[in-house]
N, C-alpha and C positions, 0 to 999 in steps of 0.2 A: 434726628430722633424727636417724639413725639413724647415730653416728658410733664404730668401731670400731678399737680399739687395739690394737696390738702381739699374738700369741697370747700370748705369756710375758706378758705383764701384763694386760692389758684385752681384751675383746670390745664392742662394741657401744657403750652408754656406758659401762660399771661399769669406772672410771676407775683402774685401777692402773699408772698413769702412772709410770715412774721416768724416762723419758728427755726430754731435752728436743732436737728437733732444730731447729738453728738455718739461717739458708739462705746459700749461698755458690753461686753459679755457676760452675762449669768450664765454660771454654770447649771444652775437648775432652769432655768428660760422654759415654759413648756410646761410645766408640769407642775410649779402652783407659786402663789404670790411670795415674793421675801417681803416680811413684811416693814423691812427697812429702805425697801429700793424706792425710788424718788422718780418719778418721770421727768419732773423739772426740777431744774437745777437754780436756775436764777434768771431774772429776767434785767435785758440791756437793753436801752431806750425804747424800740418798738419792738423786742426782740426777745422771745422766751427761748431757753438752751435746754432741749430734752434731751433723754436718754432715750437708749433703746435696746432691748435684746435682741441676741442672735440663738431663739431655740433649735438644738437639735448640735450646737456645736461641736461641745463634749463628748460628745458618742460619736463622733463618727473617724471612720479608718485613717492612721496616719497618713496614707497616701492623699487621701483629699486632703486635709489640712497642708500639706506641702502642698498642692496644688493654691488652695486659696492663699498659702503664703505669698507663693510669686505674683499672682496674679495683683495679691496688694498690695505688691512693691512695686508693683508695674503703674498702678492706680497713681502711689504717692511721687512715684517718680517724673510724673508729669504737672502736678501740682504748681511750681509757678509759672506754668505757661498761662494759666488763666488769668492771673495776674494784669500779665504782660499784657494780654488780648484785650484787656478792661480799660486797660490805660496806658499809655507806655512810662510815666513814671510812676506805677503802680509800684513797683518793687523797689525803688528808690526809697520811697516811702515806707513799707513796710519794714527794711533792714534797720530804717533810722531811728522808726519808733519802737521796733523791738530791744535796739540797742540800749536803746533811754531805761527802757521797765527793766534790761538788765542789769546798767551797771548806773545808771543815776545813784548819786550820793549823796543827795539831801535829802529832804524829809517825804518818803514815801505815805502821806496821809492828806488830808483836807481835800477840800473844795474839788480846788485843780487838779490833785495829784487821781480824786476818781473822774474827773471830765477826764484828764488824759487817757484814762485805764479804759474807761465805756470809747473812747473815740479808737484808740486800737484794739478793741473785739469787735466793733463796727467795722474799719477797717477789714477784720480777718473773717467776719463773716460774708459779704460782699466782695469779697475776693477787691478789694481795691476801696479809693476814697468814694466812688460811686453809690448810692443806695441799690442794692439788688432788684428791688422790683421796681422804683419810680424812675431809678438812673441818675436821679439829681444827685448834683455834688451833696455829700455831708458837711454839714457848718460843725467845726469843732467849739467844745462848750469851752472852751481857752484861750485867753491872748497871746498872741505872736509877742509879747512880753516875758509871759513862762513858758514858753515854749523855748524861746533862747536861752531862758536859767537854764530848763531841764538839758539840752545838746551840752551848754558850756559846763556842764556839773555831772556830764558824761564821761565815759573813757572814748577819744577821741576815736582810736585805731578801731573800734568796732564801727563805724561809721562809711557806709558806701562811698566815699572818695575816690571819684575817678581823675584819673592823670594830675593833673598839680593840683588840683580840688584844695581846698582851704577849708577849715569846721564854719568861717564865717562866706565862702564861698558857697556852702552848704545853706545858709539860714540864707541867703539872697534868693537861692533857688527855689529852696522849699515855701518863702513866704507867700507869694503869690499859687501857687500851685494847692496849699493847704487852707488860705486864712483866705481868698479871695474869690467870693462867691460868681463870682463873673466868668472868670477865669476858664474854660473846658468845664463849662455846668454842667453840661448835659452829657451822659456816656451813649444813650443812643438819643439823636431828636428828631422825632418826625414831622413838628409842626410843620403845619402849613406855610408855604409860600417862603420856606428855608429850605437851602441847600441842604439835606440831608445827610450827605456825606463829608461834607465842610465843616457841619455845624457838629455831627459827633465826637465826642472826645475819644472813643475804641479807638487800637492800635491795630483795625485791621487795612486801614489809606493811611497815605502821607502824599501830600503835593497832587491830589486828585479832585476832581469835583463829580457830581452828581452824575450832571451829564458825561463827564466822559465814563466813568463808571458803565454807565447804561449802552452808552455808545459799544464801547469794548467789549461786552458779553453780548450783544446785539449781534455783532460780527462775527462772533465763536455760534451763537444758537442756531440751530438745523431742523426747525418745527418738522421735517419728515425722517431727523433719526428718532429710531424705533428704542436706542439704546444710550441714550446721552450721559455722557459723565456728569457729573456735579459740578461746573465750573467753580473754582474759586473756591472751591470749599478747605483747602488746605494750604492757604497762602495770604501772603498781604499783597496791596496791590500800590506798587508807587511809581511817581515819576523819574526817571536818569535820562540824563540828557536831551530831555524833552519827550522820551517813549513809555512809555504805559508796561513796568515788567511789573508778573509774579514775583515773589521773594517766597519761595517754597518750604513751608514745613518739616522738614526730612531729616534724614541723615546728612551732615554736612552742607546744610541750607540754615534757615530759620530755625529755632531750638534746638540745635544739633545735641548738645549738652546731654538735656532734658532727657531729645527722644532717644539718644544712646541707651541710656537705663530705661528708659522703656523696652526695646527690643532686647534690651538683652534678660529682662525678667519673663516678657514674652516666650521667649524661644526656653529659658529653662521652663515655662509653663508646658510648652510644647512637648517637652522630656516626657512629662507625667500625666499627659492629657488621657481623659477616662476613656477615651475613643479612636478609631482613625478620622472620623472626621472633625472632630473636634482640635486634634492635632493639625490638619489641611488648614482649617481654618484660622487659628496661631500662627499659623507658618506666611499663611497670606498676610496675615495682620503686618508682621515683622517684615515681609517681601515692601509689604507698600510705604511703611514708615521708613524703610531704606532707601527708596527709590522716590516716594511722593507720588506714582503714580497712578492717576481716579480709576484708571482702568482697573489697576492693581485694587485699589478699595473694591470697586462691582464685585468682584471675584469674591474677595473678603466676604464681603455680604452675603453673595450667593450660597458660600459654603456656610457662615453660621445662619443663616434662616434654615438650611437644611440639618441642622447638626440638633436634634430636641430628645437624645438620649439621653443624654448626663444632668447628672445633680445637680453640678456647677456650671454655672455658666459666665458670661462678663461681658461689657458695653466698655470699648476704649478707644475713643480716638477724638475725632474733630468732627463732631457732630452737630449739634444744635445751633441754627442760624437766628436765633431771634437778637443777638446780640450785635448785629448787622443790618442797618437801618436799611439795606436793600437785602439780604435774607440771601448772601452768596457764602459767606466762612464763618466754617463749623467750630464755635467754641470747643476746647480740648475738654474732655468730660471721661471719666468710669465708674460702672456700677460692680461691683463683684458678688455676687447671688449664690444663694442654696435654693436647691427647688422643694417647695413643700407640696408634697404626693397629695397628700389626703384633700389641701385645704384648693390647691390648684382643682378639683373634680367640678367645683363650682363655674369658675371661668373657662374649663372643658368644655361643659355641656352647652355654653352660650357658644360659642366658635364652632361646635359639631354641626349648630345648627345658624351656622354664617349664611347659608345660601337661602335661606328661609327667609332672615330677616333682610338680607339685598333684594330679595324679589318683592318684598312686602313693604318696601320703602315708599314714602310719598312722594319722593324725586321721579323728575322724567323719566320714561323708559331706555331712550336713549343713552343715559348716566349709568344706566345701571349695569354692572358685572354679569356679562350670561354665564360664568364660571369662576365661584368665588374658587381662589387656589391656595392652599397650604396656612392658613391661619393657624400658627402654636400658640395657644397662649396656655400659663402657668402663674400661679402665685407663688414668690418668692421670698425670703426672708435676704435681706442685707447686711455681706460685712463688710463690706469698705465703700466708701465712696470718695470722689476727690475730683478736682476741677469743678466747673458748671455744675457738677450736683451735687456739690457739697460746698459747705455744709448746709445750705439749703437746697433741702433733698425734693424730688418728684414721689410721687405716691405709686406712678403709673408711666409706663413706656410702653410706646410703639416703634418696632423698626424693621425693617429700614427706613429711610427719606425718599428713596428714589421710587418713583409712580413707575415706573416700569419694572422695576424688580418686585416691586410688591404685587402687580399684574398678573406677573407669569413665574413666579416663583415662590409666592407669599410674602410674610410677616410675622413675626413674633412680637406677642402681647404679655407683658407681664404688672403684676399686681404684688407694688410689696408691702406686703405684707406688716412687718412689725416694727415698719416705719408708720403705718397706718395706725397699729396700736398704740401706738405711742403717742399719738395727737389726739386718738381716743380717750386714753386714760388721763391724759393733762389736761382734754377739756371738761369732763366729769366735775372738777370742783374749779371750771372757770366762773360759774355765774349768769355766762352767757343764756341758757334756755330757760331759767327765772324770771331771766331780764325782758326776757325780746319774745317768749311765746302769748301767744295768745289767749290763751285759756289750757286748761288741767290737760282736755283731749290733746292740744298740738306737743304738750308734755308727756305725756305718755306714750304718746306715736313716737317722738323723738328717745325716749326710754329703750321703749321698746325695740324697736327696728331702726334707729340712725343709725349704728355700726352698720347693719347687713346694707341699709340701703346705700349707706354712701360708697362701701365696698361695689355697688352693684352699679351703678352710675362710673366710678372708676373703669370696672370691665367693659360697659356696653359703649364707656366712652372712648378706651380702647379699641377693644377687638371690631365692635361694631360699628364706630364711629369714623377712626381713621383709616381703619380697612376696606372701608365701603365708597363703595361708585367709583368712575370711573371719567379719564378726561378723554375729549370726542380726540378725532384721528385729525390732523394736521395742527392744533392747538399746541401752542408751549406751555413750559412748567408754571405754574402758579405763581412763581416769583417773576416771571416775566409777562405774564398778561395781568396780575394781582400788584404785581408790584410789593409796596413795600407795605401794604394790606395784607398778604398774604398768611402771614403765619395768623397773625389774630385772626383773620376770615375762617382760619381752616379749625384751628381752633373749638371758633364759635360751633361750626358745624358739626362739630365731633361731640361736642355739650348738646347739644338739640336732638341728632339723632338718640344720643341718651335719653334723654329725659321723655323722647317720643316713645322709645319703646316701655320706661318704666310703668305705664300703665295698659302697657297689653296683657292678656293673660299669658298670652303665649307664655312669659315667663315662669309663673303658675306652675303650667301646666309640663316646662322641662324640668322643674324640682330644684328650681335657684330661688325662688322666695315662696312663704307659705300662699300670700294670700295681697290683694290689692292696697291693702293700709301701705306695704311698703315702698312705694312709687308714691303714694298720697303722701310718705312723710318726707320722703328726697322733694317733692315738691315745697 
């Protein structure tokens, strides 16, 4: 997945997350301001906590809300596998400090007791001790001093103890793990002239290195299949007894737990899907989360890029590789969406006319699609999210991953919507365009047209951007001739062909912005 944040902070993946938006339902959403509702809530270290609405919730037929029920339990029901994927004593961690804010018996106030409090919503925002966008360990603002009070001045029994585990067995492990800035610093590091796969702290390797990494998918990749699985994307990859296995994602593999309740919210989804193919493509989902098998995922895919009748729709599986200093396993991530009819007519008309903008592209002719195929895109409104996109959420998706399915089968682009507003209305009394514009005109350009244009850089950076061109015929996937460049590269490109078209008319002239100011102000 191709998933895109905020303009002021992130594009695509390249994660410069500062906000976290958290979800609340208005019953009224749509249809005029309460004028008590709050965008933000509070801000944690580098970290504002918004709100967001879901318009259009309340009114709509009990059968779709049982649908988006399951589909949300399905979302939440995979929630600590990202965890797990971030670090593997991500969840250690998290049980021990949630346990503390529960039943800790001294004095829940001062200094320490809000370092504690900011250092686990940090935690819970970052899915792990990891920073979400830089990766670096977080330094708690507390000594491994009170941090002993707070565990000894705990209820012990709520405390992850495994096997003879001891409360002070517990504080030997956790100390270096939490208070030792050395320690698995880094959750992904690509510097230079480091083992990359050695040097990352992610629980997607154990007992592996760079090179054999490379080595072992080297040996699986067939630069003349036409139809390649996604190696790796659903698994960890480690040493036994000197051999290089998978440890597979599935049913009765890796997360069995987890993905149980996932397939089984799935398949009741399935029950009350708005369509038959919508239904096909549930049924896949749950086929491959039981099996693990990529072939099984292709399928998946093929049936939802094809399924763009319904309301509802949802993103759920092991998607996004950036969290993979070589770009092979899919963090576990879900989006659960409403489709908004009226406001989707915008990012319509730029995909109707996908083949226009492929043929009128600056890149080689060779690169270029003689036959752009199936581009859906739609603006959406979101009510759940959970893994990877949560709680720091994308603005914009593209999917599938696979260059060949998106080839010959399309893509779907969406734009959400009132995640978007929601970073709009919070930055209104940031400061920010007082601060940093240049004069009254770059202010009133920004007044005027910063929502539409950054909406509109979102789409083109979508539909147009990751949709577009094509890799020549015997070449491998970009993660294998790109390397671990790749997602940033692809990224980058996706932001460029944007910002290339913001100042054609052509846009104009399909009736997506009035007039040239608005590409002058996304500039």
């Amino acid at each position: 997945m191709v998933s895109c944040d905020p303009p002021a902070k992130k594009d695509g993946a390249d994660k410069s997350h500062h906000d976290e938006v958290t979800h609340e339902t208005d019953h009224e959403a749509g249809t005029h301001e309460d004028a008590d509702w709050k965008w933000m809530t509070e801000q944690v270290a580098d970290i504002r906590i918004l709100r967001y609405k879901v318009p259009g919730f309340e009114s709509l037929p009990l059968a779709q809300k049982e649908l988006l029920y399951y589909l949300s339990e399905a979302a939440i029901s995979g929630r600590d596998i990202i965890y797990d994927q971030n670090y593997k004593h991500n969840l250690y961690v998290r049980y021990t400090l949630e346990n503390i804010l529960q039943t800790y018996s001294g004095e829940k106030s001062g200094d320490n007791w809000v370092a504690f409090t900011t250092y686990l919503k940090r935690v819970w925002f970052s899915n792990g001790i990891h920073h979400h966008y830089s990766t670096k360990k977080m330094p708690p603002e507390f000594s491994f001093a009170y941090f002993t009070d707070l565990v000894n001045n705990s209820d012990a029994s709520g405390f992850p103890l495994q096997g003879e585990e001891t409360v002070a067995d517990l504080l030997t492990k956790l100390e270096p793990i939490i208070f030792d800035p050395e320690v698995d610093k880094m959750r992904v590091n690509k510097a230079n002239g480091v083992d990359i796969i050695a040097e990352s702290a992610n629980n997607y390797y154990e007992g592996v290195t760079q090179k054999e990494v490379e080595a072992f998918y080297a040996a699986k990749s067939d630069p003349t299949d036409k139809t390649p699985v996604s190696y790796g994307l659903n698994s960890k990859l480690v040493k036994e007894n000197g051999k290089l296995v998978e440890k597979v994602w599935k049913v009765g593999g890796m997360y069995s737990k987890s993905i149980e309740k996932v397939v089984f919210w799935i398949r009741k989804a399935a029950e009350v899907a708005e369509n038959a193919q919508q239904k096909k493509a549930f049924t896949l989902l749950a086929e491959y989360y039981e099996t693990g098998d990529l072939k099984k995922f292709d399928e998946y895919s093929i049936a939802w890029v094809g399924e763009t009748k319904s309301d509802i729709d949802v993103i759920n599986g092991f998607i996004e590789v950036y969290g993979d200093a070589k770009g092979y396993r899919g963090a576990f991530e879900s989006v659960v969406q409403i489709n908004d009819p009226e406001a989707s007519k915008r990012i319509a008309a730029i995909s109707q006319d996908a083949q226009w903008f492929e043929d009128n592209s600056p890149i080689m002719d060779n690169h270029k699609k003689a036959e752009v195929k199936g581009i859906s895109a739609r603006v959406i409104n979101v009510v759940m999210e959970s893994g990877d996109a949560s709680p720091s959420t994308p603005i914009g998706i593209n999917l599938p991953n696979a260059n060949w399915i998106r080839a010959e089968h399309g893509s779907k682009s969406v734009n959400l919507a009132n995640i978007v507003q929601a970073f709009d209305e919070a930055s209104k009394s940031s400061g920010v365009l007082q601060e940093f514009a240049w004069n009254e005109e770059e202010i009133k350009l920004a007044k005027d047209y910063g929502s539409l244009s950054d909406n509109l850089h979102t789409d083109m950076h979508e539909v147009i951007g990751h949709a577009s061109g094509k890799i020549n015929e015997g070449i491998g996937t970009p993660k294998e001739t790109l390397k671990s460049y790749s997602s940033t590269l692809e990224e980058g490109r996706a932001d460029l062909v944007a910002l290339y078209y913001l100042m054609d008319p052509k846009l104009v002239e399909i009736g997506v912005m009035p007039n040239l100011d608005v590409g002058k102000e996304q500039y």
